[in-house]
C-alpha positions as CSV (number, residue, x, y, z in Angstrom):
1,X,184.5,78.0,-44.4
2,X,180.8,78.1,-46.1
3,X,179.6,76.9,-42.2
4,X,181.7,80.1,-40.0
5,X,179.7,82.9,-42.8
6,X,176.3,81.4,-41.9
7,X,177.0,81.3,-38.1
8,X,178.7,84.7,-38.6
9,X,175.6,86.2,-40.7
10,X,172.8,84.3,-38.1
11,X,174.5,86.2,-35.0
12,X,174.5,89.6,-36.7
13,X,170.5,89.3,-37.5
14,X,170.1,87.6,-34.2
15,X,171.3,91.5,-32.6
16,X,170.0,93.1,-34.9
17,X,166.6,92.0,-34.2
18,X,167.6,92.2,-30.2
19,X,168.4,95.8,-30.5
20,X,165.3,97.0,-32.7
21,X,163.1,94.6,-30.5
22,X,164.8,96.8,-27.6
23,X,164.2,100.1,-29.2
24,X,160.5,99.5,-29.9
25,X,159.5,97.8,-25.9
26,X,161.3,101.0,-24.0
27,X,159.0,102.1,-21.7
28,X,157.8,105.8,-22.5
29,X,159.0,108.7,-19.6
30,X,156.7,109.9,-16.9
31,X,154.3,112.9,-17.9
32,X,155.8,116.0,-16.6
33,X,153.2,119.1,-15.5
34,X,152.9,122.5,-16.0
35,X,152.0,124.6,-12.5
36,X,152.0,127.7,-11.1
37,X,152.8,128.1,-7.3
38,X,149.8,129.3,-5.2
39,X,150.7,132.9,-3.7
40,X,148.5,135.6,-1.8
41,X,147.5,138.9,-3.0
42,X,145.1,140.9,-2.7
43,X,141.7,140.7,-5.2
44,X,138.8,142.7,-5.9
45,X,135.5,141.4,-7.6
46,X,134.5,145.0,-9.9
47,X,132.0,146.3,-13.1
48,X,133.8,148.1,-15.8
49,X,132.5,150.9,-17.4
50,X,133.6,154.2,-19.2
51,X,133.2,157.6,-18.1
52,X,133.7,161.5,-18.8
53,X,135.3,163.8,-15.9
54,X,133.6,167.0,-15.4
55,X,133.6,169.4,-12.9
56,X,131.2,168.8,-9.7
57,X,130.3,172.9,-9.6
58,X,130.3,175.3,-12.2
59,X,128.0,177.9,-14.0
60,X,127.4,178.9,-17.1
61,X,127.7,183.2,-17.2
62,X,125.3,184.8,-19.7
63,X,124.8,188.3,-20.8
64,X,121.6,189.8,-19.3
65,X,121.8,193.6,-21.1
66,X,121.9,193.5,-25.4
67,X,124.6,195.5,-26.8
68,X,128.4,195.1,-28.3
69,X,130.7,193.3,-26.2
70,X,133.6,196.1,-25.8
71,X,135.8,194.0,-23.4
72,X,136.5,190.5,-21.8
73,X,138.7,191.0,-18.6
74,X,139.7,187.0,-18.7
75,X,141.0,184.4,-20.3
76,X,140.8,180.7,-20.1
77,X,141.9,178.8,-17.9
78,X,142.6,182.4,-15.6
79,X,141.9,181.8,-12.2
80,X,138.8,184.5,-10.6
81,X,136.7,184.8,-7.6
82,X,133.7,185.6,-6.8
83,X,132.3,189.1,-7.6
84,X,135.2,189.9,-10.0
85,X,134.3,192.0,-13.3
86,X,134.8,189.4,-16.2
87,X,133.1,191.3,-19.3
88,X,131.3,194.5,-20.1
89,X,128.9,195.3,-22.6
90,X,128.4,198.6,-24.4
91,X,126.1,201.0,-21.9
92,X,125.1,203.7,-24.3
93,X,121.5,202.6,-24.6
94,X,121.4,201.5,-21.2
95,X,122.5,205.0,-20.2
96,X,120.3,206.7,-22.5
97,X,117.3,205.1,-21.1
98,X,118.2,205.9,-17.6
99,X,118.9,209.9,-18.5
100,X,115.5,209.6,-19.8
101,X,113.7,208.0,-16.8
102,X,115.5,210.7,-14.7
103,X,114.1,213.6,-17.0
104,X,110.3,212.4,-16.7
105,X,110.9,212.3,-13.2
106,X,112.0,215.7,-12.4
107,X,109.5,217.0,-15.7
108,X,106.4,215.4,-13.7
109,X,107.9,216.7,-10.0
110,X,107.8,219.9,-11.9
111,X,104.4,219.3,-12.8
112,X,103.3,218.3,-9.3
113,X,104.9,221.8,-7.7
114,X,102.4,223.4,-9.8
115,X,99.2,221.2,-9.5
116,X,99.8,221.5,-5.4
117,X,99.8,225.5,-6.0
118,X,96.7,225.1,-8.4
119,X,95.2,222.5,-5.6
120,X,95.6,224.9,-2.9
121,X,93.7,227.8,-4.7
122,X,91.0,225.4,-5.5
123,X,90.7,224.7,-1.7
124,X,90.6,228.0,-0.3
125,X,88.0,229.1,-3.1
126,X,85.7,226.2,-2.4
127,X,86.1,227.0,1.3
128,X,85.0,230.7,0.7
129,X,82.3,229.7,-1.7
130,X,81.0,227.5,0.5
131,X,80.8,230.1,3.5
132,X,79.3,232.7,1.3
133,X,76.5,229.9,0.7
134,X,75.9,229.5,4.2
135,X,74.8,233.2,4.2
136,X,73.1,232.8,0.7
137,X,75.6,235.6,-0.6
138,X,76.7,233.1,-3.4
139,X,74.9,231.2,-5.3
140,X,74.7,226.6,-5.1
141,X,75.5,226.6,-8.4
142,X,79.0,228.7,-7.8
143,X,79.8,226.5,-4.8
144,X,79.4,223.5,-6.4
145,X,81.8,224.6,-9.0
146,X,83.9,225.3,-6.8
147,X,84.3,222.1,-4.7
148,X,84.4,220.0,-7.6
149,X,87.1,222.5,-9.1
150,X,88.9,221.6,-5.6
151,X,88.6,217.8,-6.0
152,X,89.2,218.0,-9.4
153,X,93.2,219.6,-8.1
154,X,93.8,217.1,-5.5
155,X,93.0,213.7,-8.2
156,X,95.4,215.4,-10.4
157,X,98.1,215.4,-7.7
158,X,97.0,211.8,-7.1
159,X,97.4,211.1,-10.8
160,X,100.7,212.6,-11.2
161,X,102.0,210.6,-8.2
162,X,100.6,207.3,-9.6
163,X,103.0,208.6,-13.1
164,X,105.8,209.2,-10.8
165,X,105.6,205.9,-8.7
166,X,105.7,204.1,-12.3
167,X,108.3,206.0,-13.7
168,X,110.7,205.3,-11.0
169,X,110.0,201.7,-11.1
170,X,110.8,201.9,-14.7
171,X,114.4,203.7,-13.8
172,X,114.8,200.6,-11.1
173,X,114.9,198.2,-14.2
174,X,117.0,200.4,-16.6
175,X,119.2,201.2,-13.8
176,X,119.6,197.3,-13.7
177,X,120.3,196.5,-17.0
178,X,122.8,199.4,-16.8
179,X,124.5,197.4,-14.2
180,X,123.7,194.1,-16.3
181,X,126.4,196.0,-18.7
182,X,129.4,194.9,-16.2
183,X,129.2,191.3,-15.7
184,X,130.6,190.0,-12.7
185,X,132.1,186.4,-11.7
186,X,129.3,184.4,-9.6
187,X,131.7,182.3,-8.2
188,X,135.1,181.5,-7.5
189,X,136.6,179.0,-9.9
190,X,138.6,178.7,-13.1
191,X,137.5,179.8,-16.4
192,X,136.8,176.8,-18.6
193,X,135.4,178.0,-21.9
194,X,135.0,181.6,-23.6
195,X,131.7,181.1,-26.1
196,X,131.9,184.6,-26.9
197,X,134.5,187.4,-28.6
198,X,135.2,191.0,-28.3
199,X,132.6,193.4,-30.6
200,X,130.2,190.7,-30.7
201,X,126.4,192.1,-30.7
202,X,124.8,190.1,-28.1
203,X,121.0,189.7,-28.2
204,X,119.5,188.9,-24.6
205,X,115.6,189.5,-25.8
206,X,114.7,186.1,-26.4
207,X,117.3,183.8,-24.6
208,X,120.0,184.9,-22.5
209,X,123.5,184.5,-24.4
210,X,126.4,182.2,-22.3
211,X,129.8,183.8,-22.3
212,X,131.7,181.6,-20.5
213,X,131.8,178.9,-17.8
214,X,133.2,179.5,-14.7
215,X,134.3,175.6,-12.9
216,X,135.4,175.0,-9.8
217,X,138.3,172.5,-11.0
218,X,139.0,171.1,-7.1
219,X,136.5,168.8,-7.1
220,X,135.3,166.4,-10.0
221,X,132.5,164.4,-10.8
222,X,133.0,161.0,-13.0
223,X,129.5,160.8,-14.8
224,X,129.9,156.7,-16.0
225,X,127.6,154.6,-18.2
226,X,126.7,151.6,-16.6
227,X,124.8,148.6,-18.6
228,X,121.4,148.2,-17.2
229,X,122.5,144.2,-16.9
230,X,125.2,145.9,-14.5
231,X,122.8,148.3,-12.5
232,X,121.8,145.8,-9.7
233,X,124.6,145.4,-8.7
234,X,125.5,149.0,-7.8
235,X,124.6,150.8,-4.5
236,X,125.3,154.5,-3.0
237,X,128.5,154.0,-1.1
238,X,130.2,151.4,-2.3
239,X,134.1,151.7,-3.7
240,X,135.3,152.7,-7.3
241,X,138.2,153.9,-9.1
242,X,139.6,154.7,-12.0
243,X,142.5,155.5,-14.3
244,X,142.8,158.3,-17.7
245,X,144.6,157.4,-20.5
246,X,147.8,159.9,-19.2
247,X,148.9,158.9,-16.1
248,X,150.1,155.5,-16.5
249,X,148.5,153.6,-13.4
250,X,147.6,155.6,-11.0
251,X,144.1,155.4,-9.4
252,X,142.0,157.9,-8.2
253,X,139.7,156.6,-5.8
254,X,135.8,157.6,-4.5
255,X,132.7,156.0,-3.5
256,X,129.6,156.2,-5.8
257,X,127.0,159.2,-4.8
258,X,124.1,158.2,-7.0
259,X,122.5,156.6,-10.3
260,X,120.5,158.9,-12.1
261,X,116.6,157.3,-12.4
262,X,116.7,158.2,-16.1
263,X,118.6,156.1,-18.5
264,X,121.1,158.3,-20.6
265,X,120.2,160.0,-23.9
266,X,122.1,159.0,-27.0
267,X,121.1,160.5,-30.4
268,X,119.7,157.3,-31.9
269,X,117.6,156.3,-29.0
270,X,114.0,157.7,-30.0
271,X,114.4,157.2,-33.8
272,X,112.0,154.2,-35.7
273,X,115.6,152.9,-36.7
274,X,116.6,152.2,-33.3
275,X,117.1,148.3,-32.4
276,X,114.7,147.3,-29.7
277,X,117.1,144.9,-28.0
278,X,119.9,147.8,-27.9
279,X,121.7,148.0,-24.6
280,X,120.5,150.9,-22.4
281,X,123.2,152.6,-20.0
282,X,122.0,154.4,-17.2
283,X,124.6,157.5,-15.4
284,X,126.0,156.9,-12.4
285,X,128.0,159.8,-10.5
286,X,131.3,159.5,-8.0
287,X,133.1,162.6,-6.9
288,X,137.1,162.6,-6.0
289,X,139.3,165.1,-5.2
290,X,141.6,167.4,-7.6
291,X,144.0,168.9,-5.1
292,X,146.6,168.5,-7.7
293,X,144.7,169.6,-11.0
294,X,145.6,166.7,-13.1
295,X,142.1,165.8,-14.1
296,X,140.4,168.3,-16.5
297,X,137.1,168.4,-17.9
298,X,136.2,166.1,-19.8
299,X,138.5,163.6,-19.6
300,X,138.3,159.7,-20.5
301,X,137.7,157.6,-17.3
302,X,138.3,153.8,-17.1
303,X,136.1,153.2,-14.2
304,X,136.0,150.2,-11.8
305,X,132.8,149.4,-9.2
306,X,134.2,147.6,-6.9
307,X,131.7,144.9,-6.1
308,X,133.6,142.5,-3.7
309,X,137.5,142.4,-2.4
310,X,139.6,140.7,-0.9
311,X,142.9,141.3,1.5
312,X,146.1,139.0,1.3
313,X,144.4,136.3,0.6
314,X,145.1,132.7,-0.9
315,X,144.7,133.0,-4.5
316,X,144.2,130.7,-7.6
317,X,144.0,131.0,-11.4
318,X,140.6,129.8,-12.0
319,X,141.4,128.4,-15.3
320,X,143.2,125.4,-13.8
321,X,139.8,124.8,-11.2
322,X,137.0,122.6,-12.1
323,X,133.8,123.6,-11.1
324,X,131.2,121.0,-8.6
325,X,127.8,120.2,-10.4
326,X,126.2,120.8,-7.0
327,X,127.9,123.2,-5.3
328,X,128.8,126.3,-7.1
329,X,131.7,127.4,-4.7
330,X,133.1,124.0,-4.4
331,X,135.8,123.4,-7.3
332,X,138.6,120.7,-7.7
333,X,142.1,121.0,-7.8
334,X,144.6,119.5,-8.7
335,X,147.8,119.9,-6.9
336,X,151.6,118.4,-7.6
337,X,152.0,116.1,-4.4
338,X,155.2,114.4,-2.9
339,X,157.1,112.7,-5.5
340,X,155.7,114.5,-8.5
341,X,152.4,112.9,-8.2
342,X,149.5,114.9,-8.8
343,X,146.7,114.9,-5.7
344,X,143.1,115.9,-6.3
345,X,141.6,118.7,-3.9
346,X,138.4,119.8,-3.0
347,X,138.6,124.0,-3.0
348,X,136.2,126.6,-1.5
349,X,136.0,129.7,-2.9
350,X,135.2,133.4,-2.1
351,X,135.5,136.4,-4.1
352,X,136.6,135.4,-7.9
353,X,137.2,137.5,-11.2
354,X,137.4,135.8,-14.5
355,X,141.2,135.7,-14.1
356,X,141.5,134.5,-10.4
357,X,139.8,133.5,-7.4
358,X,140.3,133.6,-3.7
359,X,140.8,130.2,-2.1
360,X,138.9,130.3,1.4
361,X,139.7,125.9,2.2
362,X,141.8,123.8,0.3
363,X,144.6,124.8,-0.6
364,X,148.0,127.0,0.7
365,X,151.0,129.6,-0.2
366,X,153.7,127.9,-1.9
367,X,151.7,124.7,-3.2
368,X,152.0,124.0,-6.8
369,X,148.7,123.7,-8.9
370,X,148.5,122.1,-12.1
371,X,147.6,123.7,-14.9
372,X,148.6,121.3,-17.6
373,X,150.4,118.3,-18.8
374,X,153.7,118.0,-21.0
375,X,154.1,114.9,-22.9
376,X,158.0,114.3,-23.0
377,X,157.9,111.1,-25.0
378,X,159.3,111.8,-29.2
379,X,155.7,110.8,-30.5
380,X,157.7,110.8,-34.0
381,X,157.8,107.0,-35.0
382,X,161.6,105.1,-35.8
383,X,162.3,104.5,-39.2
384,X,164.9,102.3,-40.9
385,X,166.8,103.1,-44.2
386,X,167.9,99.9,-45.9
């Protein structure tokens, strides 16, 4: 009996040791991969920056005449064209000046009827003196009097003439800052601004006063900051767009006009506080089109220069590429083969962005790159409560 418990007790340690034996020698699973099929799609190369929308042409209307401001004929955002009366000033002392220009006037044309009477009496006398000379009836004394009593009239008339000529250049001006009084639209446009208000004294001695801005809101410019790093690469001509922060995704489109030659002001920039390694920005300009008036002054602008694209292409996340020491457009790839097996590939690629690249060689649509590996296998060891 004592014999059957030992055989019975050596068999179950026997399997027992069998089955853990079994447990620990099974061979792990195969490594399964993490990919992403290759697709085509379009891909541009750009240069982000931030900008403000403004309008391409506008002008700033000022107040020529000084006086009160009795009456603004607009509002903003009303719609006026060229030539239209947008504001008047008080004309009282405008007027005034004018009645009194007038007055000299006909007060020294007054004066010159009776100077030309005078003048022509002085004129026939100094001809009769001078006769009565000839026959030494009068006297040289008494005809010299009397010709210089003859020149003497005609320089007055001159005089008075030379008064006259002035005074009616002086009515010219007051008649224009009379008309300075009604201000008048120089363009067509929208009003943007009003800087001014109704009774206001306005002071045009010194500087001339703005009252409004009048835009033309049809066409806007997008004035960007660019990094100077990022300046190289731009050129006159080439593509850019942008979105606002309203309208979702839609892209307004242009091609850029210019880069300004000086770099753009900011407040900080001359002051002894000012880090010398802080970036500089310089203002490049784009114009688009405004046909539908959703872009207003002074709008945010996330701008793209569009440095390099690419049409339906072959394209590649360019995390899962490695990079040749020797070639900087060659890059390895590797790809999930027949079988499951992963295959190495040599890549050539064109236009890339941090995010993707365009595959020119190497690889195709529908191929499935490998961007990772998944261990499968419990890493977790066996344990064994007694």
């Amino acid at each position: 009996m004592k014999g059957r418990w030992e055989a019975f007790l050596l068999v179950l340690l026997l399997a027992g040791s069998v089955g853990i034996a079994a447990t620990r020698i099974e061979p792990r699973a195969a490594p399964a991969f993490a990919t992403v099929a290759i697709v085509r799609g379009d891909l541009e190369e750009t240069i982000s920056a931030f900008g403000k929308i403004r309008p391409r042409d506008y002008v700033d209307v000022g107040a020529q005449a000084s006086g009160q401001l009795v009456r603004l004929h607009v509002r903003e955002g009303d719609r006026v064209a060229a030539g239209d009366l947008v504001a008047e000033i008080d004309p009282a002392t405008q007027m005034a000046q004018v009645a009194a220009d007038r007055a000299e006037i006909a007060e020294l044309r007054a004066e010159l009827r009776g100077l030309d009477v005078r003048a022509e009496h002085a004129a026939r006398l100094a001809e009769r003196t001078a006769a009565l000379a000839l026959k030494n009836v009068a006297s040289r004394q008494s005809n010299d009097a009397a010709q210089m009593e003859a020149a003497a009239a005609a320089a007055q008339i001159d005089a008075v003439h030379a008064r006259i000529t002035r005074t009616e250049a002086t009515l010219t001006a007051h008649e224009a800052e009379l008309a300075h009084t009604r201000i008048h639209a120089p363009m067509g446009g929208t009003v943007v601004s009003i800087d001014v208000r109704e009774g206001q004294t306005l002071i045009a001695t010194y500087e001339t006063p703005r009252l409004m801005r009048i835009a033309d809101l049809s066409e806007m410019t997008v004035w960007t900051e660019v990094a100077e790093a990022d300046v190289p690469r731009l050129s006159p001509g080439m593509p850019v767009w942008f979105t606002t922060l309203g309208h979702g995704e839609r892209r307004w489109k242009g091609r850029l006009r210019q880069i300004l030659p000086a770099p753009s002001r900011r407040e900080d920039a001359d002051t002894p506080a000012s880090p010398s390694n802080a970036v500089v920005f310089y203002v490049a300009l784009f114009d688009v089109g405004n046909g539908d008036g959703l872009l207003l002054p002074e709008m945010s602008a996330q701008v793209r220069f569009v440095t390099a694209s690419a049409d339906d292409v072959v394209l590649a996340p360019t995390t899962a590429l490695t990079p040749h020491a020797d070639d900087g457009a060659l890059f390895t790839a590797r790809i999930l083969g027949a079988g499951g097996k992963p295959e190495a590939r040599t890549v050539r690629l064109g236009v890339r962005t941090r995010f993707q690249a365009e595959i020119v060689a190497g690889l195709a649509a529908g191929e499935h790159l490998i961007t990772g590996e998944i261990d499968t296998a419990d890493a977790s060891p066996i344990r064994f409560v007694p």
